[in-house]
C-alpha positions in Angstrom: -33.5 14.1 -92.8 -35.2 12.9 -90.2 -33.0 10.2 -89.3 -30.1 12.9 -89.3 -32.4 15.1 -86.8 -32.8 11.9 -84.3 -29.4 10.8 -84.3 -28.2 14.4 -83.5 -30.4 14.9 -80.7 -29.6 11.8 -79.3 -25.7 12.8 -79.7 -27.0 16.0 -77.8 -28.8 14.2 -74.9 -25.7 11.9 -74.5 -23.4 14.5 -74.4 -25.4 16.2 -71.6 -25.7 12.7 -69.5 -21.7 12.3 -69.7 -21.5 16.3 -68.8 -23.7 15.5 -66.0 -22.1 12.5 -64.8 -18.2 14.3 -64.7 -19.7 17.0 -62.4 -21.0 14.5 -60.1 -18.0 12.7 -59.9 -15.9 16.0 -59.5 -18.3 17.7 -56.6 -17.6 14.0 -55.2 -14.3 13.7 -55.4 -13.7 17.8 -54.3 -15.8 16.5 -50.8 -13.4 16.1 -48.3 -13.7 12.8 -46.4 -14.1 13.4 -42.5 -11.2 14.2 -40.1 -11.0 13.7 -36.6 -8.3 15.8 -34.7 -7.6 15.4 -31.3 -5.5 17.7 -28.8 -3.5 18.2 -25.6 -2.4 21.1 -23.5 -2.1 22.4 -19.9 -4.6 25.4 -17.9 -2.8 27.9 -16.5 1.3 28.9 -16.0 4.0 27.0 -15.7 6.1 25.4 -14.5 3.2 23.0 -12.0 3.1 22.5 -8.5 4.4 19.6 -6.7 1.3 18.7 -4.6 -1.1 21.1 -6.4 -3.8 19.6 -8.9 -3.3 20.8 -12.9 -5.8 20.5 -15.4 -4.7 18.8 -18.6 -7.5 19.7 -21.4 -8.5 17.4 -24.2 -9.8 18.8 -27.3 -11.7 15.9 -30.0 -12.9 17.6 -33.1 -14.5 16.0 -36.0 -15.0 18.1 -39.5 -18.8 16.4 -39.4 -20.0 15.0 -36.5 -19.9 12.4 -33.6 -22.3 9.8 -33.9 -20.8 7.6 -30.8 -18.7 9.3 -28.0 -15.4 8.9 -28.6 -12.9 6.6 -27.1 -9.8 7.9 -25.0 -7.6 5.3 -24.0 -5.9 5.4 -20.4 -3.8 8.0 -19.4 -0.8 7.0 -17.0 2.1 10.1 -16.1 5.1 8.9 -14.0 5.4 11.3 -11.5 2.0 12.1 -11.3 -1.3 11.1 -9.7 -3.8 11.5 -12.4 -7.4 11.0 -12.7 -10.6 11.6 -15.1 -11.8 12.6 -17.4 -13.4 14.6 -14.3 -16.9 16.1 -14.8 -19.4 16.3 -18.0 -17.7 16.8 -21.5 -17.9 20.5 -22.9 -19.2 21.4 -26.4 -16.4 23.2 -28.4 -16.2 24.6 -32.1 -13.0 25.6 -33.8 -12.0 26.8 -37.8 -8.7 24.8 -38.9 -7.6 25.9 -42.4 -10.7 27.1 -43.2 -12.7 24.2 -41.9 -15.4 24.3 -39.4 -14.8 21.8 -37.0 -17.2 20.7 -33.5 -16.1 18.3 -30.9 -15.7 17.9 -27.0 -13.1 19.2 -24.5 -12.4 16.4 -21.8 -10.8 17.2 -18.7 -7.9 15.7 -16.6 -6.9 16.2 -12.8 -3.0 15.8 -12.8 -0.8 16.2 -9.5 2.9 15.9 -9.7 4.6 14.0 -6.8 7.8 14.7 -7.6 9.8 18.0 -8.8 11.6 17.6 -12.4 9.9 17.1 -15.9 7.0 15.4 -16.1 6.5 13.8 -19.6 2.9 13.5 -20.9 2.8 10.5 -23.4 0.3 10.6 -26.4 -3.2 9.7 -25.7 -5.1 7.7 -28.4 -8.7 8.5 -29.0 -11.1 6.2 -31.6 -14.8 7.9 -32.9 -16.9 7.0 -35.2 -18.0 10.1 -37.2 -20.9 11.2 -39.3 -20.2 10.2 -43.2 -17.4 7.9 -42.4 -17.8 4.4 -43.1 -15.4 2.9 -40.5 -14.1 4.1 -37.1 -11.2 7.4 -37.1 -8.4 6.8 -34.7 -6.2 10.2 -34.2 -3.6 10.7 -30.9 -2.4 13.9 -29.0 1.2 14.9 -29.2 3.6 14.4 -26.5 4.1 16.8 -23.8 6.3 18.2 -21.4 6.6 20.3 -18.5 7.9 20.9 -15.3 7.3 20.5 -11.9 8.5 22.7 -8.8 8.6 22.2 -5.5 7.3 25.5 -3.4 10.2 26.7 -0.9 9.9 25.1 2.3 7.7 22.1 1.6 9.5 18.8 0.9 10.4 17.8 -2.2 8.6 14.0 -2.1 5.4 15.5 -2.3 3.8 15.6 1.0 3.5 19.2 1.4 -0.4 20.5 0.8 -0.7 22.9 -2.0 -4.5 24.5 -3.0 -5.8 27.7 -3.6 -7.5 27.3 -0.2 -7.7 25.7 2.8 -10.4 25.2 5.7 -9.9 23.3 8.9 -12.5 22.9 11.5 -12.6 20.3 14.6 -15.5 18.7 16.7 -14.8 17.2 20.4 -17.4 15.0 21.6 -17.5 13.2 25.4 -18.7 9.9 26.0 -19.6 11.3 29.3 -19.9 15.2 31.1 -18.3 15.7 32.9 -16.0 12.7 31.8 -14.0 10.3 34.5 -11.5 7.7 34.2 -12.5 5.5 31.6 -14.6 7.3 29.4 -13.7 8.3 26.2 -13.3 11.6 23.7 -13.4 11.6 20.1 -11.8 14.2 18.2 -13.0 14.9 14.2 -10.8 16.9 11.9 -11.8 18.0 8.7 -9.4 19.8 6.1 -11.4 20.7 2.6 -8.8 21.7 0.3 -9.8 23.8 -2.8 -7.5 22.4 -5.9 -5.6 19.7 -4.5 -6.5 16.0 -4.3 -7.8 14.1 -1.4 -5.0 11.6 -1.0 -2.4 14.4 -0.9 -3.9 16.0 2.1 -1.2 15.1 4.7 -2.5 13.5 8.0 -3.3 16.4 11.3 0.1 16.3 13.5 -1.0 15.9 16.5 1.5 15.2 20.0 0.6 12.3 22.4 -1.0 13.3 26.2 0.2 11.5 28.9 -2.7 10.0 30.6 -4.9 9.7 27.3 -4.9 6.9 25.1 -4.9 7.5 21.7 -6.6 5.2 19.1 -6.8 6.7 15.4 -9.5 5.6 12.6 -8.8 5.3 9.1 -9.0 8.4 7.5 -12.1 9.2 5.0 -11.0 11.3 1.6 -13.9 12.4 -1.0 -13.2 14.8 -3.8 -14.8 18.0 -3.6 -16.9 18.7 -6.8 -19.2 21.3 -8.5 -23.1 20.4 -10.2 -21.8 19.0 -13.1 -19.2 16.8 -11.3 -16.0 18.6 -12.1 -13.1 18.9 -9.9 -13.0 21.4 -7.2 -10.7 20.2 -4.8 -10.4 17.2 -1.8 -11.6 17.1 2.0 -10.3 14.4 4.7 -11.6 13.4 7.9 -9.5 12.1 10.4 -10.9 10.6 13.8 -9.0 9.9 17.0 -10.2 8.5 20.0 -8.8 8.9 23.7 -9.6 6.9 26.5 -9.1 8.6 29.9 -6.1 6.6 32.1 -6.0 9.2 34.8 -7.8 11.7 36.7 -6.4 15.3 36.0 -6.4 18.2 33.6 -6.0 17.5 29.8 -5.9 19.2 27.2 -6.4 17.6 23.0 -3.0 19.7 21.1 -3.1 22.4 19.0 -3.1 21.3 15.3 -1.6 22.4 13.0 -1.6 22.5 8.9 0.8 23.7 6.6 0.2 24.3 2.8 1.3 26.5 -0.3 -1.0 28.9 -1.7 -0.5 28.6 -5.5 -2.6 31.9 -5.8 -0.6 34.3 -3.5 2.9 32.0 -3.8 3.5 31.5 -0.1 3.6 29.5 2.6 0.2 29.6 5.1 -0.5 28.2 8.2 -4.5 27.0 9.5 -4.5 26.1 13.1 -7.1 24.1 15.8 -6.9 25.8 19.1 -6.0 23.1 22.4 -8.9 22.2 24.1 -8.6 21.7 27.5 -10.5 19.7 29.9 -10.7 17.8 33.4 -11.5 14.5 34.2 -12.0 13.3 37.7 -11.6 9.6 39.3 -15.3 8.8 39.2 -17.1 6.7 42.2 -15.9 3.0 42.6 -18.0 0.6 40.7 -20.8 -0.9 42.2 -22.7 -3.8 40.5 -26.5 -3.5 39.9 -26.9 -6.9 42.6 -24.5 -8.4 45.4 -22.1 -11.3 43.6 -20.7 -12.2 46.5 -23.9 -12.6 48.6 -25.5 -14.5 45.4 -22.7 -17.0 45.5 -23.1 -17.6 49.3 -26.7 -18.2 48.7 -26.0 -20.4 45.3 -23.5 -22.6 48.2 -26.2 -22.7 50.7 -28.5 -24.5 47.7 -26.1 -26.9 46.9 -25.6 -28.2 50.5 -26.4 -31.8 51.1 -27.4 -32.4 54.7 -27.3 -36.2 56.1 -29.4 -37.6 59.4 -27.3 -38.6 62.8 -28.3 -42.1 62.4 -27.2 -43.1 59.2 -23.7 -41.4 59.7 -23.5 -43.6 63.0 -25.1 -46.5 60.9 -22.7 -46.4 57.9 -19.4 -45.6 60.6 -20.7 -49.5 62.5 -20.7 -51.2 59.1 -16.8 -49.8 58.6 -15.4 -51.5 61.6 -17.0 -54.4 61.5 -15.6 -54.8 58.1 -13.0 -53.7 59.3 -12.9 -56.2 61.7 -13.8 -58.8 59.5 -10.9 -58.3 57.3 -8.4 -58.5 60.2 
């Protein structure tokens, strides 16, 4: 009886081990491994801006979590300049199916150069993720839009387009009043909010007669907020005249030209003229006499001789002279 009792609880104890063990196993196998979704789409309406900068959002989600940053591969868009990500990351959640998902949103600067469609090829992105035992690779889905060129710009892309546009000038003298010779710089600054540096066209400005023109390399530097994100692009442009002339002058009226992607028209920021004289300027005079330095140097190097041994050495000559006859 006793062995009967023992060998049915042990029956009982192994029953609840294997009972156990199965709901382990299921609960295991019902946990989902970890995904890692990753996707792709444009701010704002289309179709974009030939000239204008678009931001092209990238959304990586993971179902757990990120336990390296993840890895985008290079982004190249014919027909586009494109740069970034721009700026810090941003922390995003999302529910897919039912699934809590976390992740970051990455941002990229694209400008079309071109009118037509511009095609936005997948972009790969690697992680390694929380309760996954190797690296997940995922990629974006293609995309593509179009690009327009605003009405009265040119279509290869040199037109400016931004949501706003500043221009200011600075006119320095190397003398005042200045005089043949001396020289003016002019500095011109355009800071354009949404467009990139490099698409800023350069300031048109007219030749003066009488002034000769010699123009820097221009400086570009994005414009950015705290956190390094992309606000917009500002060029400096330096030209220096030297004075050929006396007369009155005056540095041309500049003038810029850009879209206004806000309000959908054409604009127009100008730098008034600014006019000046310049007179002949008194004739150069040297800090010490050259000439009467040189006459002095000439006296130095004078070598004076005595009478007598001119009269002396001219004796010796004929007689040898006469001698040789």
């Amino acid at each position: 009886m006793n062995a009967w009792a023992f060998l049915r609880g042990a029956l009982l104890l192994l029953s609840v081990l294997l009972s156990l063990a199965a709901g382990t196993a299921h609960a295991q196998s019902a946990d989902p491994a970890p995904q890692l979704r990753a996707t792709a789409s444009f701010t704002g309406q289309e179709p974009l801006t030939v000239g204008a900068t678009a931001t092209l959002q990238v959304d990586v989600l993971t179902s757990t979590w990120f336990t390296q940053p993840p890895e985008l591969s290079s982004l190249n868009i014919p027909g586009a300049m494109v740069t970034g990500p721009t700026g810090d990351a941003t922390l995003i959640r999302d529910n897919v199916g039912g699934v809590a998902y976390s992740g970051l949103r990455f941002s990229y600067q694209v400008s079309p150069t071109a009118a037509g469609a511009l095609r936005v090829p997948p972009l790969t992105v690697r992680a390694q993720v929380g309760q996954a035992s190797a690296p997940l690779s995922t990629s974006t889905q293609a995309l593509t839009v179009q690009a327009a060129t605003p009405p009265g710009m040119e279509a290869s892309g040199h037109g400016l387009a931004a949501s706003s546009v500043q221009v200011s000038q600075q006119v320095q003298f190397s003398a005042q009043p200045p005089a043949v010779g001396d020289h003016i710089r002019r500095t011109i600054t355009v800071q354009a909010q949404g467009a990139q540096a490099m698409l800023i066209p350069p300031p048109d400005s007219a030749p003066v007669p009488g002034l000769k023109a010699y123009s820097s390399e221009p400086e570009l530097s994005p414009l950015s907020d705290s956190r390094g994100g992309f606000l917009g692009g500002q060029r400096v442009d330096r030209i220096d005249y030297v004075v050929e002339r006396a007369g009155a002058f005056a540095l041309p009226e500049v003038e810029v030209r850009w879209w206004n992607v806000t309000t959908k028209r054409e604009e127009r920021a100008v730098l008034p003229a600014q006019p000046f004289d310049a007179h002949a300027g008194a004739a150069y005079q040297a800090p010490f006499s050259v000439q009467q330095d040189l006459r002095d140097l000439g006296r130095q190097v004078q070598v004076r001789i005595p009478g007598g041994w001119l009269a002396l050495a001219a004796a010796a000559a004929a007689a040898g002279l006469a001698w040789w006859l």
